[in-house]
MARBA-938937 format. One record per residue (C-alpha): residue in one letter; x, y, z. Coordinates in steps of 0.001 Angstrom, whole numbers, padded with zeros to 6 digits, always signed. Example, Ala and Ser with C-alpha at 12.3 -4.5 7.8 and 13.67 -1.06 7.14 Angstrom:
BEGIN
A+012300-004500+007800
S+013670-001060+007140
//
This chain:
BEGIN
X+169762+065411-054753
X+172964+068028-055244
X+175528+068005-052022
X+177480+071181-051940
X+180739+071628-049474
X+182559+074509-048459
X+183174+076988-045518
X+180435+079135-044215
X+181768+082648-044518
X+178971+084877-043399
X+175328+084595-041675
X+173084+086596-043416
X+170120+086095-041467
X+169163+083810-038808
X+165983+083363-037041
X+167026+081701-034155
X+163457+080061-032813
X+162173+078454-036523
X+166078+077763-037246
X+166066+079435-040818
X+168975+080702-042046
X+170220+082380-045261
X+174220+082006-045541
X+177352+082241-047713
X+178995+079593-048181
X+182712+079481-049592
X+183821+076364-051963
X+186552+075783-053966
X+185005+074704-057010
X+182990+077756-057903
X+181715+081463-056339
X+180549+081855-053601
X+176820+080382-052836
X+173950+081691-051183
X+172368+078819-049519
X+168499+079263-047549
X+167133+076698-045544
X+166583+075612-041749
X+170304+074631-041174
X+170495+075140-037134
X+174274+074459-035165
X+176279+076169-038219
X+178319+078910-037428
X+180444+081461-039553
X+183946+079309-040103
X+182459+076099-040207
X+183123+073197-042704
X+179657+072170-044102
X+178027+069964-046759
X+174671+070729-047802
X+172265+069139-049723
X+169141+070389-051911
X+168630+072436-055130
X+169271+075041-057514
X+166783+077692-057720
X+166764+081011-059297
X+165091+084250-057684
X+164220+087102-059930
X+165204+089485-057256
X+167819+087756-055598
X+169549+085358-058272
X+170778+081902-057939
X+170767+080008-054635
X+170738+076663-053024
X+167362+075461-051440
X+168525+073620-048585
X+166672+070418-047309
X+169493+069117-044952
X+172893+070622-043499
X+175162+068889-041498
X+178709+070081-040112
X+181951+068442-041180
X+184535+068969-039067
X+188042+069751-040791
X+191238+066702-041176
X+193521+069248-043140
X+196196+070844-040448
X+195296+074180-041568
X+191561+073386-041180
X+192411+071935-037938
X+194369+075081-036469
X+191565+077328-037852
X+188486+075474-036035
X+190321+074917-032858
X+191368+078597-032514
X+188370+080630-033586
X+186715+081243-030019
X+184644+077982-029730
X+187180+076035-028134
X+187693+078186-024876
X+191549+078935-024230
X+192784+077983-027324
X+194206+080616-029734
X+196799+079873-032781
X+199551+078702-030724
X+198001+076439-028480
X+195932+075083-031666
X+199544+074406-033512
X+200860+072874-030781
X+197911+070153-030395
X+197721+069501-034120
X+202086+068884-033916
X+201545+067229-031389
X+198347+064704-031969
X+198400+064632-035713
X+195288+065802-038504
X+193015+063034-036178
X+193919+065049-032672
X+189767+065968-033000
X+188711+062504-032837
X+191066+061396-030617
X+190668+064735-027820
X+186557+063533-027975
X+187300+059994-026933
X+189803+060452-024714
X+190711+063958-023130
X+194064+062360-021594
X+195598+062246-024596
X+196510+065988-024572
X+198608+065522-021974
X+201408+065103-025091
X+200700+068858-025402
X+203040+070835-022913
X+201507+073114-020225
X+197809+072003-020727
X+196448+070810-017446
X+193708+068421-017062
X+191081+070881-016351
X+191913+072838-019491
X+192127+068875-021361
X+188889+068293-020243
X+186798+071482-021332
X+188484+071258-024854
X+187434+067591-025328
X+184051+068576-024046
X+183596+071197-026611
X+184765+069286-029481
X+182647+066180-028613
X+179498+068158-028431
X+180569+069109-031917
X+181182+066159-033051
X+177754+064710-031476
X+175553+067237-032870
X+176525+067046-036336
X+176655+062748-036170
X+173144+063362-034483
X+171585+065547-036651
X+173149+063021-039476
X+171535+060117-037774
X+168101+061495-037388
X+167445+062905-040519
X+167051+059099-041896
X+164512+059210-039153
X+162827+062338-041075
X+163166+064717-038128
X+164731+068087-039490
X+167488+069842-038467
X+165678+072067-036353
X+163648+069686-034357
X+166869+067561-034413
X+168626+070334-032431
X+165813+070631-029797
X+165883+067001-029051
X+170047+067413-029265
X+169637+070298-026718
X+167441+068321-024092
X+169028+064623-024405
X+172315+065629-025432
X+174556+062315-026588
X+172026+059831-025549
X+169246+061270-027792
X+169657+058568-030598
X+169190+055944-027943
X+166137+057886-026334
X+164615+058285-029845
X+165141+053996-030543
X+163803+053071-027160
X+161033+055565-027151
X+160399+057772-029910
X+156684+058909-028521
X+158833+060486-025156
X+159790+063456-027972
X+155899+064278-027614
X+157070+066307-024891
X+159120+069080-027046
X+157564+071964-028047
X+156270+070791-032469
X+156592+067662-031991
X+153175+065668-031691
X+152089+062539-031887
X+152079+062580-035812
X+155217+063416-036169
X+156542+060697-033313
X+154207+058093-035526
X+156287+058737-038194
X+159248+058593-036448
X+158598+055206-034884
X+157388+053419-038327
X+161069+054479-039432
X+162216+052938-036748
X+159942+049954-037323
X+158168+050314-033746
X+154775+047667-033699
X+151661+049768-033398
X+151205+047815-030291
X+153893+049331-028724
X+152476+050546-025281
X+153900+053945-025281
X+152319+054517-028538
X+148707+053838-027291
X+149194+055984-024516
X+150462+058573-026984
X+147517+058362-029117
X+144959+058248-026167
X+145895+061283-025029
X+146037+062869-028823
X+142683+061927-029234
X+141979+064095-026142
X+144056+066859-026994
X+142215+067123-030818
X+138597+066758-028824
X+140004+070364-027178
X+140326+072043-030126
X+136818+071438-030776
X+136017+072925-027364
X+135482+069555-025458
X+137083+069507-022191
X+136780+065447-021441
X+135597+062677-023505
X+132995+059642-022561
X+135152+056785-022015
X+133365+054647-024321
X+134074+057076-027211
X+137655+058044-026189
X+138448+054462-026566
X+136511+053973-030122
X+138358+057069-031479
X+141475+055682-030001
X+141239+052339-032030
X+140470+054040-034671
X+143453+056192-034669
X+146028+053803-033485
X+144162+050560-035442
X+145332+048640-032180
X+142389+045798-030563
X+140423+047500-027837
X+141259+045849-025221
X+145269+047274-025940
X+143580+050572-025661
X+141380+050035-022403
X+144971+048644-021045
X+147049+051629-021779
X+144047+054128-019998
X+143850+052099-016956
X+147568+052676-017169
X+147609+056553-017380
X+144805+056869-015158
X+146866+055458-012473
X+149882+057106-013412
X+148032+060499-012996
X+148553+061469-016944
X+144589+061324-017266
X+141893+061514-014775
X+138318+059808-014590
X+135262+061304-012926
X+132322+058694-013497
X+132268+058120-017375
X+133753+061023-018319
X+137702+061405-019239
X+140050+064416-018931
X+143065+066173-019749
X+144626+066847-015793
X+145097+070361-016971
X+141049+070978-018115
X+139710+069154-015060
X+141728+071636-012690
X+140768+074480-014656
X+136822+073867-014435
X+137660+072787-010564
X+139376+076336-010204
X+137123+077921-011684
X+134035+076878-009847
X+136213+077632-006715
X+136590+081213-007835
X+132706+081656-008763
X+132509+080646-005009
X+134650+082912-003814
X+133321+086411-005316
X+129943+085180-004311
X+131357+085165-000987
X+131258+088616-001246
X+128748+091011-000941
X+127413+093390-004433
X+127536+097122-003961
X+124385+098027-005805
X+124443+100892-007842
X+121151+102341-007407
X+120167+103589-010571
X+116979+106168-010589
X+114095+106495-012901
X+114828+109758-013753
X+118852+108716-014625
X+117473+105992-016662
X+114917+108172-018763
X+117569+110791-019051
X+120235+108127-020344
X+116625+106794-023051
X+116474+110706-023888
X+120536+110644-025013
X+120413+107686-026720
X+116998+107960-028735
X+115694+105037-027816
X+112612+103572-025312
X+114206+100345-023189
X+111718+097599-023320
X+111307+095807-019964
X+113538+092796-020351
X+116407+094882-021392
X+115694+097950-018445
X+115312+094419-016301
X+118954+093776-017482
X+120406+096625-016832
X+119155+096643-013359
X+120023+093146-012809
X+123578+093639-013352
X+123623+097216-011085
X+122252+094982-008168
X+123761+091327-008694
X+127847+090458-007946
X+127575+088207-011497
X+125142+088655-013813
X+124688+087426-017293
X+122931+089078-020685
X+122129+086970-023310
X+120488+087046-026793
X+120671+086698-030506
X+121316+088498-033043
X+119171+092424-032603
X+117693+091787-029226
X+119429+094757-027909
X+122919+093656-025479
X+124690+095965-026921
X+121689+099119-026219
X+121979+097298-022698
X+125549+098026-022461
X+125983+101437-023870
X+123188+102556-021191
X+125272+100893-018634
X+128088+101924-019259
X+126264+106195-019057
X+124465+104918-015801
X+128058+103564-014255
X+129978+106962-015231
X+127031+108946-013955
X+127933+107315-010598
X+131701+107126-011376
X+132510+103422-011008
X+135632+102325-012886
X+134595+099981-015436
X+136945+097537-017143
X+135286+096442-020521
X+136957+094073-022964
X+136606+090855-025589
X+138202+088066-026213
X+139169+088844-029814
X+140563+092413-030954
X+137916+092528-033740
X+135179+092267-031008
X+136852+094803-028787
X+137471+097333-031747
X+133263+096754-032459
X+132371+097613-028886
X+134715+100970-029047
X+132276+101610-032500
X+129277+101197-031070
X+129383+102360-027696
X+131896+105455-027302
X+134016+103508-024915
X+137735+101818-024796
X+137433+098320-025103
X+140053+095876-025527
X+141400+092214-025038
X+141281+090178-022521
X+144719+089280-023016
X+145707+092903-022700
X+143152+093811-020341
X+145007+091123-018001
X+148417+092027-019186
X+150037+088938-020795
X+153838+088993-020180
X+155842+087338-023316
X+158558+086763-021129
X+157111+084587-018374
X+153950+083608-020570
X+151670+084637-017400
X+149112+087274-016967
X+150402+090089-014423
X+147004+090634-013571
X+145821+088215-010648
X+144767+087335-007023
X+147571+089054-005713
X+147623+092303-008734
X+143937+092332-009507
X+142118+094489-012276
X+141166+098349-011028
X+137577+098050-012199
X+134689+098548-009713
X+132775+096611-012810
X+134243+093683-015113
X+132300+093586-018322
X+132957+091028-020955
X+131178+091148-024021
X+131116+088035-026716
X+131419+085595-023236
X+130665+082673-025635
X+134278+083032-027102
X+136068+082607-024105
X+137304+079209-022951
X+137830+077454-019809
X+141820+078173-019704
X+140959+082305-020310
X+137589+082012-017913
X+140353+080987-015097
X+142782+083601-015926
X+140438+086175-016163
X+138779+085178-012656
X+141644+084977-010905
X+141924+089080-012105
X+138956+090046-010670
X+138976+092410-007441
X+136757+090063-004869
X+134694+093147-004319
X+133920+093872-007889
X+130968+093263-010130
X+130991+090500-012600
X+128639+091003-015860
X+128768+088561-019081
X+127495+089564-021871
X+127017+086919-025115
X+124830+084585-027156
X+124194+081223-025747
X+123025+080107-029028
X+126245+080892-030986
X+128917+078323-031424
X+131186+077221-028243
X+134982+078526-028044
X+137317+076970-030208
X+139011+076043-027641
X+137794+073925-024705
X+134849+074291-022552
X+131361+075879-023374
X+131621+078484-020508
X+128505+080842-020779
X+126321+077668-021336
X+127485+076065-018312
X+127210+078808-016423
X+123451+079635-017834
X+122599+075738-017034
X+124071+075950-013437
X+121288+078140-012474
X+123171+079672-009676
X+123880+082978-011906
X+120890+085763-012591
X+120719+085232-016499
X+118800+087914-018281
X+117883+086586-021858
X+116800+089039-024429
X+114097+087765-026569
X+112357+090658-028273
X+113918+091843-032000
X+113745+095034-032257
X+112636+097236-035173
X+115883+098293-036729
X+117238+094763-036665
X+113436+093465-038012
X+114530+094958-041569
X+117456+092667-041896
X+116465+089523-042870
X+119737+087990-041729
X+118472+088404-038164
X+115259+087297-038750
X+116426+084463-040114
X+119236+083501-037879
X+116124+083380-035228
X+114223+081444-037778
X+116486+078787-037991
X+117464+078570-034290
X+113745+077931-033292
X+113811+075057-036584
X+111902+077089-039118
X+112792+077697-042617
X+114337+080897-043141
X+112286+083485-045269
X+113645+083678-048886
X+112769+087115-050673
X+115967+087590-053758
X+114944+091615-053831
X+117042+094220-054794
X+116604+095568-051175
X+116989+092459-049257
X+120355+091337-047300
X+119815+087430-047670
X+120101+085938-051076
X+119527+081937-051508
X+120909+080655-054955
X+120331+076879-055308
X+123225+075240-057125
X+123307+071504-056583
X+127152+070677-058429
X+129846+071811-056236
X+131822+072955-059097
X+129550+075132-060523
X+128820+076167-056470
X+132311+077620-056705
X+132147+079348-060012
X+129043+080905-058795
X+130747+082329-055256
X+134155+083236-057371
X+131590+085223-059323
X+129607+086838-056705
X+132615+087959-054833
X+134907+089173-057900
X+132231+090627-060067
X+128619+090546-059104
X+128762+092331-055474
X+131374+094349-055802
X+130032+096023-059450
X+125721+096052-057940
X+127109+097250-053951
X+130313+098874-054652
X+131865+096439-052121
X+135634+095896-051798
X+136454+092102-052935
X+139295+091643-050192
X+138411+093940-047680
X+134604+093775-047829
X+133648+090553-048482
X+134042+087374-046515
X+133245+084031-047521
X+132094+081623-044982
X+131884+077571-045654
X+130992+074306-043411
X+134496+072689-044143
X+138169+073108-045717
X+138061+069857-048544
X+136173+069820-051883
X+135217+071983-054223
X+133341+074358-052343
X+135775+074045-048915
X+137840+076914-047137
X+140952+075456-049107
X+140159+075418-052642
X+137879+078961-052913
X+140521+080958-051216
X+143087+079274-054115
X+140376+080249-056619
X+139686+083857-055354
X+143466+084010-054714
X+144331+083488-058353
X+141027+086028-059647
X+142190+088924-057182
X+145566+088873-056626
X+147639+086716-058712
X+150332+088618-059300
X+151894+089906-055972
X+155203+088990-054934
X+154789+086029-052419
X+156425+083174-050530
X+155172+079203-050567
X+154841+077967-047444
X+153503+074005-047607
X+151014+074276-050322
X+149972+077949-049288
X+151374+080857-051564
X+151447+083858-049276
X+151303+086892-051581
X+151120+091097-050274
X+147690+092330-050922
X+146595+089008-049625
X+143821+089143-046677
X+145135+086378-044407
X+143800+084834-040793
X+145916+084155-037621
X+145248+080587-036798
X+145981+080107-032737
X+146776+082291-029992
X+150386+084286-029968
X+150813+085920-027049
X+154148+087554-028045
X+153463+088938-031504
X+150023+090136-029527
X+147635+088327-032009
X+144760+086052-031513
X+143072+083166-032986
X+140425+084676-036098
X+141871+088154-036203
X+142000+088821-039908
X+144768+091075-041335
X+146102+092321-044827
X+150237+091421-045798
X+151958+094733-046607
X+155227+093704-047308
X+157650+090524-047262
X+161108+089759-047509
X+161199+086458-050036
X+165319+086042-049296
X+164891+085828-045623
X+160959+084350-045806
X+159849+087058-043608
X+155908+088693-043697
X+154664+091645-042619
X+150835+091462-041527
X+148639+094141-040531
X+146122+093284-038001
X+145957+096454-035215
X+149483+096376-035933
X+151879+095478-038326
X+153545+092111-036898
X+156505+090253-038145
X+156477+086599-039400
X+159234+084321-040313
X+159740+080268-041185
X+157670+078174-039378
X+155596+080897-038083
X+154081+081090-040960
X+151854+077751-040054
X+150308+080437-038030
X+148743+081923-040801
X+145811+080850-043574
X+144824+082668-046646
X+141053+084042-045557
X+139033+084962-048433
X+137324+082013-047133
X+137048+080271-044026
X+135163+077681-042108
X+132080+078877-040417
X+133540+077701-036872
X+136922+079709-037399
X+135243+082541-038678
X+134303+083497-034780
X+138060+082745-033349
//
């Protein structure tokens, strides 16, 4: 791999949380060089040697592709004088510098970070002053020996300057006794420590390690919405993982158990955090139940009127519905697909301004909340922003103590939210308020942990009003009837007519599977339905691997509909503008959630920036670009956030 050395002589860019940079670095053998990579702890003046590659950019030329920087610091007296007296070095200028490198010699920089005494040579430098200079240059010196030292390890330069910034000097020694404690900086999981360890040749014994693994295995079972595992299966999946004897594992969870990491109840094991939240949140059911409802009594006539406005005849589970959550503190409405929650809502929402109660009505995801706005007239949004998330403190301003102005809290798509939002969201709610939930039992749980609307339906302590009846518009889809077909076990209806909107085309080789749906989607709906290939159509699949998986059908559409954009690689991913992309987890800051889809407009390739418009254009750079997947296709599961 090339090394390149020189001075840096200007930042381009910088993004200071990912690390990447894009510099100019000064040698003497050639031009100047444009060098792009994550090199963190370099600063304009700085002696450097890089290593990585050539590369040539048809917009931007020839540059270096950095994999690794480190800083060198400088042994010529010029070099010396320079570094000393460019502002790092507090109270040093040019004639202080001269005088230390006269009198210590071209080593003085070694020899003021081992011993700050031996300035005393230099005249009028007090001990105070000695010590703050030989503090500065040995933090120098031990972040670029550091950063050195760990790359061997395979931890980059940016993660290397996290752990630099919390352990300081005694980081290497942290990292060799117990690589698994790094677990606790923000990127670094258990994988990554894994690694780290069999670099360091740590026995997969190694108690911290099982610990480490037990409660990965937890944290993965959240992402599939599980709050706690069964004991019995969190300690197969641990041996599993870790490839340990099981008797190591049930060691190592007695051990965190006691040590209050985990926490038990009967057979079932949990996360602290997830076992406090459903605790809390029970506690805060209580409390608004405490309370007494102020029914809204709704007439006859208001209700006929509201039928008249709307053109349509309520049948009587949905007018039961709508009375049920005028009359109850916290109701719930659920039913599939055409049973009529959202004709529910947009008469309750007419019936509640009638009698001018404040209503607060929101989703969890912005593409649900924009959908409610459609279909019923009235401003919906996120919960996030309906709570008012603050970047800054990564809190909700909304709470027990600044609770939401709504008379009436209506959440629509409840079987989206998860335990950690159902807390948040609680905690918002004015004690005398009304409560409803609106959702579909049936659909898949929150990506994230906890089933919350089927708990609650199950408790039986909540008026549930469950739609059953499909009603005649949604009886011409056959997408409806079907998705109730298959939910009571029957086999859906299969009638390939022009007029129908549920094809089934039987194609047994998963190759051919894929040609087929790269057909349908570049050529066959869009020339018979006049549908737009990117914006209109969205493939949906039960995994990411093989043939037909998320991964390789959004590479094939990809390359069919837009294979010439300018782009960026990021891992194996090709980001490219025109490209219809998905945000992958929750950002609070940018102010976009997990499954809201959005187009790239624009990118930068020099400083690996993207521009993606969701409800608004949002900025990515670097690593926070892992926060985004190409989403022609998608997984079934992620396709609902």
């Amino acid at each position: 791999m090339p090394t390149i050395q020189g001075k840096i002589k200007r930042i381009i860019f910088r993004n200071e949380e990912t690390g990447f940079t894009v510099l100019v670095l000064e040698t003497r053998e050639e031009d100047d060089i444009i060098a792009v990579g994550e090199l963190v702890g370099l600063e304009v003046g700085d002696e450097v040697s890089i290593d990585g590659d050539f590369s040539f950019h048809p917009a931007y030329g020839k540059r270096f592709e950095a994999k690794f920087g480190n800083k060198i610091l400088p042994h010529s007296e010029e070099g010396i004088i320079e570094y000393l007296s460019s502002g790092r070095v507090p109270g040093v200028g040019e004639r202080r510098a001269r005088q230390i490198v006269k009198a210590l010699g071209t080593d003085c920089l070694r020899l003021i970070a081992e011993d700050p005494s031996c300035l005393q040579k230099v005249k009028g430098l007090g001990k105070k002053r000695a010590e703050k200079i030989s503090e500065v240059v040995k933090n120098e010196l031990g972040l670029a020996n550091f950063i050195s030292t760990v790359a061997g390890w395979g931890i980059t330069p940016n993660t290397a300057y996290k752990i630099y910034e919390r352990y300081g000097t005694q980081g290497i020694e942290r990292i060799k006794e117990d690589p698994y404690e790094l677990t606790e900086l923000k990127g670094i999981g258990f994988k990554k420590a894994d690694k780290i360890a069999e670099k360091l040749g740590i026995f997969k014994n190694f108690p911290s390690r099982i610990r480490s693994g037990i409660k990965y295995v937890l944290e993965e079972a959240t992402n599939s919405g599980h709050t706690y595992l069964p004991k019995d299966r969190l300690i197969y999946e641990s041996v599993r993982l870790l490839e340990v004897d099981e008797f190591e594992v049930e060691e190592q969870l007695e051990n965190a158990l006691k040590d209050g990491q985990l926490l038990q109840r009967g057979e079932k094991v949990y996360l602290m955090q997830y076992y406090e939240e459903e605790k809390y949140a029970c506690e805060l059911l209580k409390t608004l139940l405490v309370f007494p409802p102020n029914p809204v009594n709704a007439s006859e006539a208001e209700i006929e009127r509201i039928e008249k406005e709307l053109g349509i005849a309520y049948t009587e589970e949905q007018r039961l519905g709508i009375l049920g959550a005028l009359s109850n503190k916290i109701t719930i409405i659920t039913g599939g697909p055409g049973t009529g929650k959202t004709t529910i809502l947009r008469g309750l929402l007419r019936l509640l301004s009638l009698h001018d109660i404040r209503v607060e009505l929101a989703a969890p995801t912005g593409r649900a909340a924009r959908r409610i706005t459609e279909l019923t007239g009235y401003p919906a949004q996120t919960i996030h922003r309906m709570l008012e998330y603050n970047p800054q403190t990564k809190s909700f301003r909304r709470n027990e103590f600044f609770p939401l102005d709504g008379d009436f809290v209506i959440i629509d798509e409840v079987s989206m939210v998860d335990i950690s939002l159902f807390v948040s969201l609680l905690r918002a709610v004015y004690k005398q308020a009304h409560l409803l939930l609106i959702g579909d039992a049936d659909q898949l749980p929150s990506v994230g942990p906890g089933r919350v609307l089927l708990d609650l339906i199950e408790s039986g302590l909540f008026p549930v009003f469950k739609l059953t009846k499909i009603h005649r518009q949604a009886q011409l889809s056959l997408i409806v009837t079907n998705a109730h077909r298959i939910r009571e076990g029957k086999q859906p209806i299969i009638r390939n007519t022009r007029d129908s909107d549920f094809f089934f085309l039987h194609e047994e080789d998963a190759t051919r599977g894929a040609k087929i749906i790269e057909e349908l989607v570049c050529e066959r709906l869009p020339t018979k339905m006049g549908f737009d290939p990117i914006s209109d159509i969205q493939v949906l699949t039960p995994m990411y691997k093989g043939e037909t998986g998320a991964d390789n059908l959004n590479a094939r559409l990809q390359a069919r509909l837009n294979p010439d954009s300018p782009g960026i690689k990021r891992g194996n991913i090709f980001f490219r503008i025109g490209d219809r992309v998905m945000q992958t987890k929750n950002n609070y800051e940018k102010g976009v959630f997990n499954g809201e889809l959005g187009i790239i407009k624009d990118l930068i390739a020099e400083t690996g920036t993207i521009f993606v418009l969701f409800e608004h254009l949002v900025q990515y750079k670097g690593e926070e670009l892992e926060e985004l997947a190409l989403a022609y296709a998608t997984t079934v599961h992620k396709s609902q956030g």
